[in-house]
C-alpha distance (Angstrom), angle and dihedral (degrees) to the residues before:
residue distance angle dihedral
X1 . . .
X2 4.07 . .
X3 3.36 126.9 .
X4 3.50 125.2 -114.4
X5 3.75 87.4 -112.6
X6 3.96 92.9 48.7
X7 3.96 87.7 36.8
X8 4.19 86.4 55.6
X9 3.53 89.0 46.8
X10 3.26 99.4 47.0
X11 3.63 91.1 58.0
X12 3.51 100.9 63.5
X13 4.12 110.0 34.8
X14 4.14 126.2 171.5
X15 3.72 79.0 -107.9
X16 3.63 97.1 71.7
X17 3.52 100.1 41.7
X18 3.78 83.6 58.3
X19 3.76 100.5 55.5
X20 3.34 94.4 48.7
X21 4.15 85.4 50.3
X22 3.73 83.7 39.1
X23 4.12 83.0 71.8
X24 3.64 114.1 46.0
X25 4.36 98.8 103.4
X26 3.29 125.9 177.6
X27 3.82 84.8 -135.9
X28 3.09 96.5 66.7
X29 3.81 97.6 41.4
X30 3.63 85.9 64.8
X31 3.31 104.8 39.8
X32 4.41 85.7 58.9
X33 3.71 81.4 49.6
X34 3.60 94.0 56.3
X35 3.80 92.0 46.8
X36 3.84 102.0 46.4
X37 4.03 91.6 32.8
X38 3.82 87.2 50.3
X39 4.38 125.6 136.7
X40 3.95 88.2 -118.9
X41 3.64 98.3 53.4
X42 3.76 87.2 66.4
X43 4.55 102.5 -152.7
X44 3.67 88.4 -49.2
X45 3.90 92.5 -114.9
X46 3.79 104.7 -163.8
X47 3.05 99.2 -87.6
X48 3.86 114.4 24.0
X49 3.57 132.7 109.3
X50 3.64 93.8 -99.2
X51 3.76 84.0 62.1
X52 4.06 99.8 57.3
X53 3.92 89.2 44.7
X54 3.90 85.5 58.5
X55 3.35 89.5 44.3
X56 4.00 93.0 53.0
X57 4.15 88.4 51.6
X58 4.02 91.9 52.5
X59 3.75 85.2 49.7
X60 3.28 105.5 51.2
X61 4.01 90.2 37.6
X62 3.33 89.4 60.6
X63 3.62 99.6 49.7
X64 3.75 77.6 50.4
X65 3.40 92.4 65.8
X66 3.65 100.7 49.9
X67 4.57 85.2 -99.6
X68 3.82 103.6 158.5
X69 4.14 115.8 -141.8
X70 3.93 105.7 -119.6
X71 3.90 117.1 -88.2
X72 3.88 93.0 -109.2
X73 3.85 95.3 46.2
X74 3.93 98.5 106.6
X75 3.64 87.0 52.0
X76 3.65 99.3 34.8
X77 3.92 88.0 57.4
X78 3.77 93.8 44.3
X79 3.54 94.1 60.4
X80 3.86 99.0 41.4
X81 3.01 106.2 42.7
X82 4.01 144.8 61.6
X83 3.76 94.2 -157.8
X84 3.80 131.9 92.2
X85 3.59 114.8 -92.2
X86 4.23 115.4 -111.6
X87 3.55 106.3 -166.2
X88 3.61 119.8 -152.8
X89 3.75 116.5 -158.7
X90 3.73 124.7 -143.5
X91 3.82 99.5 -97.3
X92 3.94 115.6 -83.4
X93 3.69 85.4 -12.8
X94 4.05 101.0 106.6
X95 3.30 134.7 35.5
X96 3.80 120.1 -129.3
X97 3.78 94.6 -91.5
X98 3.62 93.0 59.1
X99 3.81 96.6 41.1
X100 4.09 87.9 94.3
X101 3.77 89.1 59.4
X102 3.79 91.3 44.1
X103 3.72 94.6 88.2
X104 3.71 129.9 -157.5
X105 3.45 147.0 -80.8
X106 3.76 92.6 -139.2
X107 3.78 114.0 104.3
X108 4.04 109.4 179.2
X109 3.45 141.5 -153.7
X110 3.96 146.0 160.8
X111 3.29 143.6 -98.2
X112 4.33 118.2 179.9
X113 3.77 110.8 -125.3
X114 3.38 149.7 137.3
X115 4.11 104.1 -50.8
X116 3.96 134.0 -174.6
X117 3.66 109.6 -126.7
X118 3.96 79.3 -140.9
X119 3.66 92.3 -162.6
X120 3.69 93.7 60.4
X121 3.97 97.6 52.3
X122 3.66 121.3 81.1
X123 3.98 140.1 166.5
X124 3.31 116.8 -159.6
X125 4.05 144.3 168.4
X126 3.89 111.4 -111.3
X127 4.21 102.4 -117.2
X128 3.82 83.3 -127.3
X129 3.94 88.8 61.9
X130 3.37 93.2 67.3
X131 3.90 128.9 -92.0
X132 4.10 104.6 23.1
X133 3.75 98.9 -111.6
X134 4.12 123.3 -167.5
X135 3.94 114.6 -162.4
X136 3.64 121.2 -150.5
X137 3.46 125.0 -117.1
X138 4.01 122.4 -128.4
X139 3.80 89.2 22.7
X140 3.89 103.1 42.7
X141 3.74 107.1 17.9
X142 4.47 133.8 9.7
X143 3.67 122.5 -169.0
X144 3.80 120.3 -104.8
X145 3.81 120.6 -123.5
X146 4.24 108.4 -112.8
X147 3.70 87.7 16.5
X148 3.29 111.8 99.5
X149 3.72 132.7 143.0
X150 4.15 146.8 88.2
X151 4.13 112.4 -108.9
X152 4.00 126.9 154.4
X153 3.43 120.2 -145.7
X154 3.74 156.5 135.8
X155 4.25 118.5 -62.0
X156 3.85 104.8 -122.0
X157 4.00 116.7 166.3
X158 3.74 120.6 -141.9
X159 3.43 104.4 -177.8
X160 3.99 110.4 -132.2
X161 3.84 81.3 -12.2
X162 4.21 82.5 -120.2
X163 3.68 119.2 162.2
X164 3.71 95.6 -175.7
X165 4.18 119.3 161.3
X166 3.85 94.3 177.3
X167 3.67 86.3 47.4
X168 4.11 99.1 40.4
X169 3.21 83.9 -140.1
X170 4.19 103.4 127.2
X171 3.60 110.9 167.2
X172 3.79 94.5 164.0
X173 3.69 105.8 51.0
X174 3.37 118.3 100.1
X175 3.85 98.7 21.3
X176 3.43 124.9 117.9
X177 3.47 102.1 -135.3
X178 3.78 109.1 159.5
X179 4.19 104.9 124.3
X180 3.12 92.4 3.6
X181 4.51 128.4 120.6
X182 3.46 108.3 -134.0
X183 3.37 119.0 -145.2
X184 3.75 109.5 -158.1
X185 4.30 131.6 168.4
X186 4.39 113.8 -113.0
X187 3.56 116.5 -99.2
X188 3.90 120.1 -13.8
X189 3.99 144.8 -74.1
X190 3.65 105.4 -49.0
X191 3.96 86.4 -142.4
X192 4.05 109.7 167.6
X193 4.09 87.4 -128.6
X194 3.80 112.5 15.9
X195 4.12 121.5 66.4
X196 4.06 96.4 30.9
X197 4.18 90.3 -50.9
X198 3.64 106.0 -118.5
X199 3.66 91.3 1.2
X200 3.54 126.9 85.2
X201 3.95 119.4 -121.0
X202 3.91 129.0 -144.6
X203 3.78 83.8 -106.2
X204 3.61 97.3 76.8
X205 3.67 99.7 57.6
X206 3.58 115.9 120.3
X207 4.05 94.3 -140.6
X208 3.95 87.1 54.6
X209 3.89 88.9 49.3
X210 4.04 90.8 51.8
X211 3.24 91.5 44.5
X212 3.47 96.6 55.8
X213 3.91 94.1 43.2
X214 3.65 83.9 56.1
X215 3.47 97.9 60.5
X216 3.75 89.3 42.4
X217 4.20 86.9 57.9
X218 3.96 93.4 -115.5
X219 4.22 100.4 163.9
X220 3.86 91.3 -141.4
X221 3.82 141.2 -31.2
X222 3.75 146.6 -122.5
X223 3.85 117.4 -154.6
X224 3.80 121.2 -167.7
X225 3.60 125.2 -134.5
X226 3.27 123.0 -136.9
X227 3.71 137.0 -137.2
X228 4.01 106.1 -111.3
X229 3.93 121.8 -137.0
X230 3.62 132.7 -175.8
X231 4.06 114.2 -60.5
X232 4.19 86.6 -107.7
X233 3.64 81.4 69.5
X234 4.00 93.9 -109.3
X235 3.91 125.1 117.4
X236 4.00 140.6 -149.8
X237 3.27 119.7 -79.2
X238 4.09 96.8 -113.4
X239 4.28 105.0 -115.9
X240 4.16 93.3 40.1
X241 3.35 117.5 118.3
X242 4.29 90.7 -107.1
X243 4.21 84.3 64.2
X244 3.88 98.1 29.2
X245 4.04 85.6 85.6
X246 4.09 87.9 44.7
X247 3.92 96.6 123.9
X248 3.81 116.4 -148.6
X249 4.16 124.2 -104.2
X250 3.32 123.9 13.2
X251 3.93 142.2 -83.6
X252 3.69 131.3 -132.9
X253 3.99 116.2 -109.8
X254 3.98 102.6 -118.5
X255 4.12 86.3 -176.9
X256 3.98 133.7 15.7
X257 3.97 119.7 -141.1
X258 4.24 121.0 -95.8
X259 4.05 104.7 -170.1
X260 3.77 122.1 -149.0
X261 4.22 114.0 -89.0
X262 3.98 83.5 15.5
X263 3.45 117.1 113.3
X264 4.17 103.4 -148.8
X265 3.46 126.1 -119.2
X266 3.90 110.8 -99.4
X267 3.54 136.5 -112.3
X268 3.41 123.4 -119.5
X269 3.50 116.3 -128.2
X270 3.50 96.4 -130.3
X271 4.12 120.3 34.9
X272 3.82 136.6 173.6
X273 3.54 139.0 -94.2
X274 3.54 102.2 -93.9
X275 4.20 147.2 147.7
X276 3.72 130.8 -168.4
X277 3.41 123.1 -115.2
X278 3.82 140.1 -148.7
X279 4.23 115.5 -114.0
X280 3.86 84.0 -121.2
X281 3.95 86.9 50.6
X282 3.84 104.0 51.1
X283 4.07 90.1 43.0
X284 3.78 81.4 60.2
X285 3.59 93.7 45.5
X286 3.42 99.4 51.5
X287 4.34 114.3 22.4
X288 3.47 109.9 -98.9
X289 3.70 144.2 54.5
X290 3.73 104.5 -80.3
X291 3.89 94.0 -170.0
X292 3.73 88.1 54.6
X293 3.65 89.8 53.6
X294 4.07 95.3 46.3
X295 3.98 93.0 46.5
X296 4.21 84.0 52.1
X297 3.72 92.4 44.7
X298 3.82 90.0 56.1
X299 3.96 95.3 59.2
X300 3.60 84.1 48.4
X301 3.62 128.3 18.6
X302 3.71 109.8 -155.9
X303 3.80 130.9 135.3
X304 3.66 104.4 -89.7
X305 3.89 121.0 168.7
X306 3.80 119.2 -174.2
X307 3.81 117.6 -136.2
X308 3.71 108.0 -110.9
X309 3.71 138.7 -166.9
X310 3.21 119.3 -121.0
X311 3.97 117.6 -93.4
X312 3.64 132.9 157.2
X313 3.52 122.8 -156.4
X314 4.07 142.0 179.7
X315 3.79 132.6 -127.8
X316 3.44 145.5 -172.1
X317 3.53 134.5 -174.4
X318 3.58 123.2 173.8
X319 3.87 126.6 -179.1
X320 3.71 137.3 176.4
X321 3.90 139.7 154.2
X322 3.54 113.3 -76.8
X323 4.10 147.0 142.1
X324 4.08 117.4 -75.7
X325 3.57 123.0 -163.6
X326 4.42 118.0 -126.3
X327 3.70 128.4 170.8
X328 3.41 137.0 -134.7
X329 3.50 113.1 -151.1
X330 4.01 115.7 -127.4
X331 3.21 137.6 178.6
X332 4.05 141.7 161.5
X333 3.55 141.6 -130.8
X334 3.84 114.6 -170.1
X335 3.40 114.5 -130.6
X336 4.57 110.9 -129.3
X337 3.58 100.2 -136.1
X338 4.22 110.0 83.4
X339 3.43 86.5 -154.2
X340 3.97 101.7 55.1
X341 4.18 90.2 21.6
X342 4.14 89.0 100.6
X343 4.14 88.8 54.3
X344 3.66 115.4 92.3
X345 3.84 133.8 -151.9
X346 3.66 120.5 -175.8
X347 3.46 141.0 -158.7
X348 3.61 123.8 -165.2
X349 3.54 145.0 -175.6
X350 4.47 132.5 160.8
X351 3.42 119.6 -118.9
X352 3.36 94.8 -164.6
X353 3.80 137.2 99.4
X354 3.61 139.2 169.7
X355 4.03 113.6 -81.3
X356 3.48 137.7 -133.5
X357 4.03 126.0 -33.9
X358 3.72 132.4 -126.2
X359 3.52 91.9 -91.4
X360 3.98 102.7 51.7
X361 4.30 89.8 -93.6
X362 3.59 102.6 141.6
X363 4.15 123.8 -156.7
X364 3.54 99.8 -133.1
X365 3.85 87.0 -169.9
X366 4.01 93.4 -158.3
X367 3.98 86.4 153.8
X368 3.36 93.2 35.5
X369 2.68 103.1 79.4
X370 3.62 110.8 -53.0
X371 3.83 84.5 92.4
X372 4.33 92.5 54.2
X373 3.89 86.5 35.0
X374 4.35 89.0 54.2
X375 4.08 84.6 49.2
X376 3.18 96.6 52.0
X377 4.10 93.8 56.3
X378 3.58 85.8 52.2
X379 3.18 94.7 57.3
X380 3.48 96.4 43.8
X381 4.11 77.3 69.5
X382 3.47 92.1 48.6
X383 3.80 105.8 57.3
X384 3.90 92.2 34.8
X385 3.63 85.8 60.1
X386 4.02 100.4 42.5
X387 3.44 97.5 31.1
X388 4.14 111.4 -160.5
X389 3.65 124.5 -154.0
X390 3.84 101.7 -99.9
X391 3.90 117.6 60.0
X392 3.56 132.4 -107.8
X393 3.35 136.3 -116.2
X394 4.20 114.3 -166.0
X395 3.58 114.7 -170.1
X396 3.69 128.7 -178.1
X397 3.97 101.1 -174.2
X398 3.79 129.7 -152.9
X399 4.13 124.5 -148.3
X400 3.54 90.4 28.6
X401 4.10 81.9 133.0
X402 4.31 89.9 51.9
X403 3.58 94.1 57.4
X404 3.86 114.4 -61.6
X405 3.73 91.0 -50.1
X406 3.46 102.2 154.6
X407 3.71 101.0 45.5
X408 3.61 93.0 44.3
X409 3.73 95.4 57.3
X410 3.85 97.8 49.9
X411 3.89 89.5 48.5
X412 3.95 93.7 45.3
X413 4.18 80.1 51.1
X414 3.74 107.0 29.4
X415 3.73 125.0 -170.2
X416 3.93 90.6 -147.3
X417 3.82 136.6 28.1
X418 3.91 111.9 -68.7
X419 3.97 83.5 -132.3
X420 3.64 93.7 54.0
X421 3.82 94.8 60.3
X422 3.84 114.9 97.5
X423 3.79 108.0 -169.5
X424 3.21 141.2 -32.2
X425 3.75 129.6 -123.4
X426 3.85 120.0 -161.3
X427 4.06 129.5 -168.5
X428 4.03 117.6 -167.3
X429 3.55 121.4 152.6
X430 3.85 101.8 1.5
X431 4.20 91.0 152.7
X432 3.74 110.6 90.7
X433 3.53 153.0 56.5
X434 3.73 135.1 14.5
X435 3.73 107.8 7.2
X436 3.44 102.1 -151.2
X437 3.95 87.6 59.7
X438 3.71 137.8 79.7
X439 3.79 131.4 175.9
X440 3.88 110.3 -134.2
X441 4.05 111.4 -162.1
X442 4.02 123.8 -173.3
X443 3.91 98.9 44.0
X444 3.54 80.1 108.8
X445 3.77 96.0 55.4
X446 3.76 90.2 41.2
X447 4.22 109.7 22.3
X448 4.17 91.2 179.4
X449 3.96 90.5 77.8
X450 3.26 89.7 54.7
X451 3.99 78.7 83.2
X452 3.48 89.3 38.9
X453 3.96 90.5 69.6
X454 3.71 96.4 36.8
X455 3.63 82.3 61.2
X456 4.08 93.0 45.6
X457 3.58 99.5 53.8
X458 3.89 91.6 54.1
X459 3.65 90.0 44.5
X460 3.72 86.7 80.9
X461 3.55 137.0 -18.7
X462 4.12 108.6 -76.1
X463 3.82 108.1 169.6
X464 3.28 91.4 -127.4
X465 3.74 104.6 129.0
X466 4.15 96.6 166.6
X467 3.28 124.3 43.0
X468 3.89 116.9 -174.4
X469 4.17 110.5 -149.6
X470 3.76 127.1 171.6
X471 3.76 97.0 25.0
X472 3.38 130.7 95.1
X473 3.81 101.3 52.5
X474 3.80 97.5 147.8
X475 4.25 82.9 60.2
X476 3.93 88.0 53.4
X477 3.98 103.3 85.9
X478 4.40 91.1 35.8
X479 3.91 96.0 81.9
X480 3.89 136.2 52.4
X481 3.85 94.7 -93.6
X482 3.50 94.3 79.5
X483 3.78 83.0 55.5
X484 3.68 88.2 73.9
X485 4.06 96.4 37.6
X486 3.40 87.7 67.6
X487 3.35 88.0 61.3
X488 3.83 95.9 57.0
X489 4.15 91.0 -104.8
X490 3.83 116.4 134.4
X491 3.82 114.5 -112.6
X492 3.45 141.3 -160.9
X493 3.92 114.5 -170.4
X494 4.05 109.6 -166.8
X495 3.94 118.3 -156.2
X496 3.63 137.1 175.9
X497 3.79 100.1 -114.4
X498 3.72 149.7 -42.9
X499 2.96 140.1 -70.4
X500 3.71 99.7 33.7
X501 3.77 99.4 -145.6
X502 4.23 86.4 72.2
X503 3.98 82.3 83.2
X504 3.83 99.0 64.4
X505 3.83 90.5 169.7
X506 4.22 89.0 63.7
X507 3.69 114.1 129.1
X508 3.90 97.5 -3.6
X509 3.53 125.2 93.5
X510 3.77 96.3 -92.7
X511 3.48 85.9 82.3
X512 4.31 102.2 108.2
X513 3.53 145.3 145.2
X514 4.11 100.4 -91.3
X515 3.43 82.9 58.5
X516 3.45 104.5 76.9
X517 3.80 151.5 74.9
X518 3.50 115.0 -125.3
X519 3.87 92.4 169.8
X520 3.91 76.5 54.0
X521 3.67 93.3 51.1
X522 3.93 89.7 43.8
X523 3.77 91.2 56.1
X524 4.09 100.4 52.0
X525 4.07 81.1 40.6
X526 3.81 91.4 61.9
X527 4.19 84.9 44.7
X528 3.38 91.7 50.3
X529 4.20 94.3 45.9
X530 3.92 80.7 48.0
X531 3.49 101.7 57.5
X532 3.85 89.8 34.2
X533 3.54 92.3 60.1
X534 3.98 96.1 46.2
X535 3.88 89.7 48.9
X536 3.76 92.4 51.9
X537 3.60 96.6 45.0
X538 3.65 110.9 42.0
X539 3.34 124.0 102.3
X540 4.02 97.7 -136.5
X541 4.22 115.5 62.3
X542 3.46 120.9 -144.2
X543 3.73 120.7 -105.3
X544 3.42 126.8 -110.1
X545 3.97 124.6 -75.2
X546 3.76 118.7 -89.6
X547 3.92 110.8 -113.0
């Protein structure tokens, strides 16, 4: 029989910390990138569509890699939230009969915002258009935020609904719109010279079009959305593993985008009436394929109105304050020594980012933080295959972009004891810049893992030549590890490089795929697994943060 000191030991060999290492590739890195950072997930505004489908890929990547949902999930879920409960199994684990038991890795909250009561809004065919016709909301037609309102009226199509002089491109004139519901296509040609090229002018933003459909006495409008490709212009191929997470319908847009240095596009004061629609929807609506007719409009921008029959239809939006449901994503790792199992280190990182804009611009957020969200799936991989004494705690957080919103619900209701948690490790904005570099922030809140990372970066090579420590103090309270500080947990927030106005393209939709490092992001990963797996097998804790 061992002894305990040989048992201990044996628990935690060289050899595991090496097939854990053995997994962090930069292919893979990249390919989460391209996944979470995709067209079709739209900014993942918290919440959006986009959102949920990059909360489906965590899920089931975890499972993948052998992540277990926490043992109060089922009940967690059933008391939070409204929505059915889609369990996802640890992978190969269960067998369908137990999959119901399995629980999720979904932990939600809510945020108060602007809310469709969906039972109140409707889009229907006028009987005296033909065949009475009832659309269906969440996969035909959402509400729009500041439009509400029930008018009837007469289908006419305006295109992008641009009245553009420097453009010559009048879409408006000569209609007779008074009474009338618009129906009009989001933002504007996405022509390579005309229209600002492969920028997006103050012409395509939907509060300029209501306003001027306003002033020409339109009664409401109907704007399309459009599917989103790549910002070359190109799309996914529908059935690879980018669209596989595309979920079906669509989802109403609670907020719209503002980008740093960019003053946003005002409101009006007064709107329209209006809803928007699905591509599928409006070609319905109004005869022909409407997709067809945008993708034709882009090669060449010209005025172009489709005769239409005449159809009438009714709407109704109606929108008020009210809870939304978002999820964290959570998942554990136990930890193989009994004695350090109930100790918990996490490691963090928010997979949200800020939507899509008035004017169809979408934040991609591939830095942020689709490059700390991809490292933290790797290292999911990682510590399920090393396994150190102390457990894990993986946490993908939501709202991080409204205020911390994520983080701060999941330590307000904590899985585990507060005093069982042992540091926490944050990644946000791992993506760019010099690759040999990282920016380390809290050694000044907690000087002892200062050690701590000496120690990881001999542990085995990193790459990381420079590391940047007690700088950066006005970043430390703007992402979710101060969510934990405040708490009295040790933290460790990892960053890409100082100061952070050297990435001009943060928080504005410049911020895509090609833009990254993912040999950067592979480097601060194997930091991060390094001083992960030190914290969760020493011996000693930390102590807790200085005020």
């Amino acid at each position: 029989m061992l002894s305990i000191g040989l048992l201990l030991l044996s628990l935690c060999t060289p050899g595991a910390h090496e097939a854990g290492l053995a997994t962090l590739r930069k292919e893979d890195l990249a390919r989460h990138v391209g996944i979470l950072a995709a067209p079709e997930r739209e900014g993942r505004d918290s919440p959006s569509q986009g959102l949920e489908e990059a909360a489906a890929y965590i899920s089931e990547v975890f499972a993948q890699a052998g992540v277990e949902p926490l043992s109060d999930s089922v009940e967690f879920w059933k008391a939070n939230s409204k929505r059915d409960l889609v369990p996802v199994p640890r992978a190969g684990a269960l067998s369908a009969s137990q999959t119901a038991q399995a629980g999720t890795f979904l932990r939600p909250f809510s945020r108060r915002l602007p809310k469709a009561d969906e039972s109140a809004c409707y889009l229907r065919l006028d009987p005296g258009s033909g065949a009475p016709r009832s659309f269906e909301y969440g996969k035909d037609f959402v509400a729009l935020p500041h439009c509400t309102g029930e008018v009837a009226g007469e289908l006419v199509f305006v295109g992008f609904g641009i009245d553009s002089r420097s453009e010559g491109y009048l879409e408006l004139q000569g209609l007779k719109l008074d009474g009338k519901i618009a129906v009009l296509v989001e933002g504007e040609p996405r022509h390579a010279k005309r229209f600002g090229g492969m920028e997006v002018t103050e012409e395509a933003a939907l509060w300029k079009k209501l306003r001027d459909l306003r002033e020409a006495r339109a009664a409401g409008a109907l704007l399309v959305r459009r599917s989103y490709g790549p910002p070359d212009g190109s799309k996914h191929v529908p059935g690879t593993e980018a669209a596989r997470f595309d979920a079906p319908g669509l989802r109403m847009r609670h907020t719209f985008a503002d980008w740093v240095g960019v003053a946003p596009d005002q409101r009006p004061r007064e709107t329209l009436p209006a809803l928007e629609l699905s591509e599928a929807c409006a070609s319905e609506l109004l005869g022909f394929d409407v997709a067809a007719w945008a993708a034709k409009t882009d090669k060449a921008p010209k005025v172009n109105r489709p005769k239409l029959e005449k159809r009438r239809v009714l709407l109704n939006g109606k929108v008020s304050e009210g809870e939304v449901e978002i999820d964290n994503v959570v998942g554990r790792i136990s930890g193989s020594d009994p004695a350090l199992a109930e100790e918990w280190v996490v490691i963090g990182a928010h997979y949200d980012h800020i939507g899509v804009d008035v004017r169809g611009r979408v934040g991609y957020g591939a830095d942020d933080n689709g490059s700390g969200t991809s490292a933290l799936l790797e290292l999911a991989e990682a510590l399920s295959a090393s396994r150190p004494r102390r457990s894990v705690l993986l946490c993908a957080f939501a709202g991080e972009e409204d205020g911390l919103l994520g983080s701060r619900a999941l330590t307000q209701r904590l899985p585990v004891p507060a005093q069982k948690l042992v540091a926490m490790i944050n990644m946000d904005m791992i993506g760019r810049g010099d690759a040999a570099e990282v920016a380390v922030i809290g050694i000044t809140q907690n000087p002892t893992l200062e050690k701590v990372l000496d120690r990881a970066r001999k542990l085995s090579p990193t790459g990381i030549q420079k590391l940047i420590l007690r700088q950066g103090e006005e970043l430390f309270a703007r992402s979710d590890h101060h969510s934990f500080h405040q708490i009295g947990v040790p933290v460790l927030f990892f960053f890409e490089g100082l100061p952070i106005e050297r990435n001009t393209d943060y928080h504005t939709w410049r911020d895509t795929i090609d833009k990254l490092d993912a040999e950067k992001i592979r480097r601060t990963s194997i930091l991060v697994y390094n001083t992960t797996w030190l914290l969760a097998n020493d011996d000693e804790r930390p102590p807790p943060p200085r005020e």
